[in-house]
N, C-alpha and C positions, 0 to 999 in steps of 0.2 A: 294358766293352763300349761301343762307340761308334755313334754314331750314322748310321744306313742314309739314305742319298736313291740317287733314280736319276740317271743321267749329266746326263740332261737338266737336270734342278732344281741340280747343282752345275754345271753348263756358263754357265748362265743367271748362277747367282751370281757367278761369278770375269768375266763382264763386266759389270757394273753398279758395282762397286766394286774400289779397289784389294787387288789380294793381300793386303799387308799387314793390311789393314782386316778384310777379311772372317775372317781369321785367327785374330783375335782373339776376334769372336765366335764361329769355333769353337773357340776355346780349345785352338788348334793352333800349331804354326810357319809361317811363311810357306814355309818350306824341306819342310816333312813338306810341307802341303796342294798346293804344285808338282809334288811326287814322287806323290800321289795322283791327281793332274790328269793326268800324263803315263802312269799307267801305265794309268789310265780310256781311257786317248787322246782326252782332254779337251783343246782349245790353249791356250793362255793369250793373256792380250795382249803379255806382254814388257818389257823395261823402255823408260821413255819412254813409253810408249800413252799414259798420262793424261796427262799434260802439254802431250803431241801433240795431246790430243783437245780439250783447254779450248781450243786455237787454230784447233781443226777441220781438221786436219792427220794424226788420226788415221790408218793403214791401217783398209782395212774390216774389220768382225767376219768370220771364217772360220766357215762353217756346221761344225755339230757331225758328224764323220765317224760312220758306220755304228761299230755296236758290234763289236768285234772278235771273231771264230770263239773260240767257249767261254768267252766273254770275259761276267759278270754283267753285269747292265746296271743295277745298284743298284753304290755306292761307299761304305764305313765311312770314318765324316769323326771322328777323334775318337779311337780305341779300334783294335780289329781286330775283324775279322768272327769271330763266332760260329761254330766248328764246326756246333754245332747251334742253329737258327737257328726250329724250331716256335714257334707261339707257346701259351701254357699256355692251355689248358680255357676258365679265363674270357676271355680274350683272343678265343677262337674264337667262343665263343660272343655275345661283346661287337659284334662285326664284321661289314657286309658283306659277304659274296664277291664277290669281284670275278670278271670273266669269266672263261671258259678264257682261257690265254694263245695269243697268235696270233704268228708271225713273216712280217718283209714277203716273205724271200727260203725258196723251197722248197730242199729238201736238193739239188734239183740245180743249182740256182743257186750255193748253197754250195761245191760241187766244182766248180762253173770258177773262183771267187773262190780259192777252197784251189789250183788248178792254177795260175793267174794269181799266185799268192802264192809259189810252190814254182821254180814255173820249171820247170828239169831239176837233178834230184839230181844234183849235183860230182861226178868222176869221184875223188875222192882216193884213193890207196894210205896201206897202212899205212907210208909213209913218212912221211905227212903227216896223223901220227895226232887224232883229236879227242881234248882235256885226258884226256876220259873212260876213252877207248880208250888213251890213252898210260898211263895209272895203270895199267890191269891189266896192257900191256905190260910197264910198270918192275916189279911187283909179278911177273908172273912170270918176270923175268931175274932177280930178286933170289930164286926157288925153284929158278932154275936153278944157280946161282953154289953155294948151301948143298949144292945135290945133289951137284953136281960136287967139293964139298968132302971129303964125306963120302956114304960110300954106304949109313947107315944112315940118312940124311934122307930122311923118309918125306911132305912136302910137293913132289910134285913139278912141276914146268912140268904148266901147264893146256891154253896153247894151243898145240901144237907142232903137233899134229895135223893133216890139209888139211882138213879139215872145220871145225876149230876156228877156221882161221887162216881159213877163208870166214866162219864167222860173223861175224868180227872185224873185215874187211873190209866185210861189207854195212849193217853196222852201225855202224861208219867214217863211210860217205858218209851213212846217214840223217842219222845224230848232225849231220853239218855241214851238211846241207841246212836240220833245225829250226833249227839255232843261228842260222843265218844268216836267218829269219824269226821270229826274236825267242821261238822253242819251245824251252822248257828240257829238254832230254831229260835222263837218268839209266840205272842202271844198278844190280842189285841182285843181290850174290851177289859171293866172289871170281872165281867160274865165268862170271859173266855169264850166271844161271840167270833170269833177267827183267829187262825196261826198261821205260821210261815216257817219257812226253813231257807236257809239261805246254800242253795249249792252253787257252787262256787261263784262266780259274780250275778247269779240269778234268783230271786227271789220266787219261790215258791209257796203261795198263799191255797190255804185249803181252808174246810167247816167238818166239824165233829156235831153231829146233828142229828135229832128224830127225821125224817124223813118229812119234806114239806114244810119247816119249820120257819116259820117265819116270825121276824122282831120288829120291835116297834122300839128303838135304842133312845127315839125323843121323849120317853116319859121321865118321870126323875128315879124310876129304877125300870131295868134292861127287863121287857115284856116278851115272854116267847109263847107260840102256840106253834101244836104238833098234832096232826090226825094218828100217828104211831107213834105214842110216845116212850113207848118200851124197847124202840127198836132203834138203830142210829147206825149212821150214814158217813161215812168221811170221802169227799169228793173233792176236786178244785175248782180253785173261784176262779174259773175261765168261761166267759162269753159263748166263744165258740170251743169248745175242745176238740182237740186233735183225735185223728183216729188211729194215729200209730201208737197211742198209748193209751193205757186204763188210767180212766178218769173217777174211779168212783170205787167203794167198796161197802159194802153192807153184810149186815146182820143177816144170815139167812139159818135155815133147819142145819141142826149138826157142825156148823160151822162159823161161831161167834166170829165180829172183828176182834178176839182176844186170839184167834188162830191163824188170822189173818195177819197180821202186826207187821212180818217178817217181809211179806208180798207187798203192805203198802208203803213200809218206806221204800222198799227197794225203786217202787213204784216213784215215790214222789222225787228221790232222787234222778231218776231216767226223766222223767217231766223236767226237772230242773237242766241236765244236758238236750234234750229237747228242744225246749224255750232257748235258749245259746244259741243253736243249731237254726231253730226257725228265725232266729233275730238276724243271723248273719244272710241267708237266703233272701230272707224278705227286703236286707239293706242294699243286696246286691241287684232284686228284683227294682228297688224303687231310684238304683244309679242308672240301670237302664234307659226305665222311661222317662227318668227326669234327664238324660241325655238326649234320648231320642225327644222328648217335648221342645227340651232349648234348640237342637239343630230344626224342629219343626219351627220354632217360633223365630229361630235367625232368619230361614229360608221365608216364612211371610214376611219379613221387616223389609229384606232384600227384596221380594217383590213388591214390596209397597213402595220402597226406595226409587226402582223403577220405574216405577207405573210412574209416580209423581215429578221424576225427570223426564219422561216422552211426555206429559201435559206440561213440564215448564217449555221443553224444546217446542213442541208445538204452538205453544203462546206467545215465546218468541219470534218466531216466523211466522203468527197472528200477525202481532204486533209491527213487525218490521213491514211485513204485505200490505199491512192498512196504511201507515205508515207509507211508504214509497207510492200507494194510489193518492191518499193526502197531497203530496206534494208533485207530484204529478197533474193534480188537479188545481192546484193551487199557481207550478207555474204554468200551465193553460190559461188560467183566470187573467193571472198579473198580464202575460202576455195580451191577450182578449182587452185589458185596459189598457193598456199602450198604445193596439191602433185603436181603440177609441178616442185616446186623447190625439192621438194624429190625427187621425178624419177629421175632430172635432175644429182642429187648428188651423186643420188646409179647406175648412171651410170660410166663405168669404164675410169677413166683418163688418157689419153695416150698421147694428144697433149698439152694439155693445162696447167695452171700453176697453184699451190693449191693459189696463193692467190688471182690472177683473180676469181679462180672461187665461192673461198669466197666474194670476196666481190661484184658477181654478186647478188651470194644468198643472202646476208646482205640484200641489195637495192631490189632483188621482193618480201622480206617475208616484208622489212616493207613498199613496197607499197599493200600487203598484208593486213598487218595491218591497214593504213589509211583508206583501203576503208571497213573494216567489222566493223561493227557496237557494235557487241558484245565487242572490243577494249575498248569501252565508259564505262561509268557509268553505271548500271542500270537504272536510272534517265534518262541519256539521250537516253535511246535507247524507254523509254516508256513515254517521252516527248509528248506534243501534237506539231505539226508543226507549227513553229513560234514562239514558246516560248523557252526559254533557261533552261538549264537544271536545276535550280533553280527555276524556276517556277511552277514547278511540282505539 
């Protein structure tokens, strides 16, 4: 994984010192960190700037252009960006928050920038098909060719249909209108059952579709059913959509989506800075709470930590209490046997035998002994319970 800055702090870098130079401390190419410059839409100086510049003959520095529509505003110098990109628990917890994020330009600024960027969608026919649209073309003259081969060829032509061959069409001129402002579109399914456009690091998936249409993509050819199926729908493939943006565009009286064209890429481009937009907010919503959860969940550990040292401290001074009655009790007892065994001695001997009755006494003074506590150390008798008499 390599190393994140934002545009600014690598803009700043690549003039202050030669490409080559700085290169090396990032322990990159001169050739990768150009290609990451350009696609940041970072400028460079060029070749000759320094040489120009020690004679002060330099051109001037070009100010750093506006970040590009869905375009990150952070650059991987080093590695590639992280799918997942969170930072772990301690990291969160380690860190700052930094503010909500704010942008200079409102979403409607955004859409004359995306309209001023777009132009008017190219009139092209499928004669002048995009790479994309010509693959499914060749792919289905080549199910046409095996059909006509054999009539048990069960792959047949997809787009013959006028429905199909519109979708093919409006889809035609989007595809060239992104390409020609540097949006990678795509295309997914042999059906051309959904597309995508890539604005700037955010992919934007949409459906050119009858209205209602739904598929069934597990049979061994792409099944679709449509209650309109003259009419067609190009919406995004979003769960929930947003309501700062139009989501959808259809066929209505007077106003085909072939009139529309201009308003939906505009459209799906502003969805693509959008989605950027929402990604950053919602990353900075989920540092929040995943801070405020960890200091929630410090703060319960701490008072569990707590709680469970007043019940050891308590269980100690349990322990030590019973403890000191124990032995309290015990030297009452031993004592209690002492003058037992005196009374017993200063009593007058008539039957019995002096050595019997020594070596009765012997045996209760030193079970006497074992049990009074006083017998011990000092140490051990003001021991904590549990611990041996060296641990004091």
């Amino acid at each position: 994984m390599g190393r994140e800055i934002t545009r600014q702090e690598l803009y700043d870098l690549v003039w202050r010192e030669p490409l080559r130079t700085l290169a090396k401390t990032l322990h990159i190419s001169d050739v990768r960190l150009a290609k990451i410059c350009r696609r940041a839409n970072i400028p460079l100086p060029g070749l000759g700037y320094w040489a120009k510049r020690a004679y002060g003959k330099a051109r001037p520095q070009p100010p750093l252009p506006p970040r590009g529509l869905g375009q990150n505003d952070t650059v991987t110098v080093g590695g590639h960006r992280s799918w997942y990109t969170r930072p772990s628990d301690e990291e969160v917890a380690r860190i700052e928050i930094p503010p909500p994020p704010s942008f200079a330009e409102s979403l409607d600024e955004v859409t004359v920038r995306a309209r001023k960027l777009i132009g008017q969608v190219p009139r092209k026919s499928l004669k002048q098909p995009h790479p994309l649209v010509a693959k499914l073309l060749e792919e289905d003259e080549q199910r046409r060719q095996k059909a006509l081969e054999s009539s048990w060829h069960w792959d047949k032509p997809i787009f013959d249909s006028p429905i199909e061959q519109r979708r093919l069409r409006l889809i035609n001129r989007l595809f060239w209108a992104f390409s020609r402002c540097q949006f990678k579109p795509d295309v997914t399914g042999k059906d051309a059952g959904g597309f995508c456009v890539t604005v700037g690091d955010e992919i934007v998936r949409f459906t050119l579709d009858p209205p209602g249409t739904e598929r069934n993509n597990g049979q061994p050819r792409p099944v679709r059913t449509s209650k309109e199926p003259k009419i067609l729908q190009l919406k995004l493939s979003w769960y929930q959509p947003p309501a700062e943006i139009p989501v959808s565009w259809i066929d209505s009286a007077g106003c085909p989506l072939e009139d529309q064209l201009t308003d939906v890429a505009v459209g799906l481009i502003v969805a693509g800075e959008w989605s950027y937009r929402h990604g950053l907010i919602r990353h900075h919503e989920w540092l929040v709470e995943r801070k405020q959860e960890l200091a929630e969940e410090a703060r319960r550990q701490e008072e569990e930590r707590q709680r469970k040292e007043r019940e050891k401290i308590l269980k100690r001074e349990q322990a030590r209490r019973e403890k000191l009655f124990s032995d309290a009790a015990a030297w009452t007892k031993a004592a209690l046997v002492r003058s037992y065994v005196q009374a017993v001695l200063d009593r007058p001997q008539v039957s019995i035998a002096a050595d019997s009755l020594t070596e009765w006494a012997t045996w209760a003074l030193a079970e006497a002994d074992r049990m009074d506590p006083l017998s011990q150390s000092i140490e051990c008798v003001v021991a904590m319970p549990g611990k041996s008499c060296g641990d004091h």
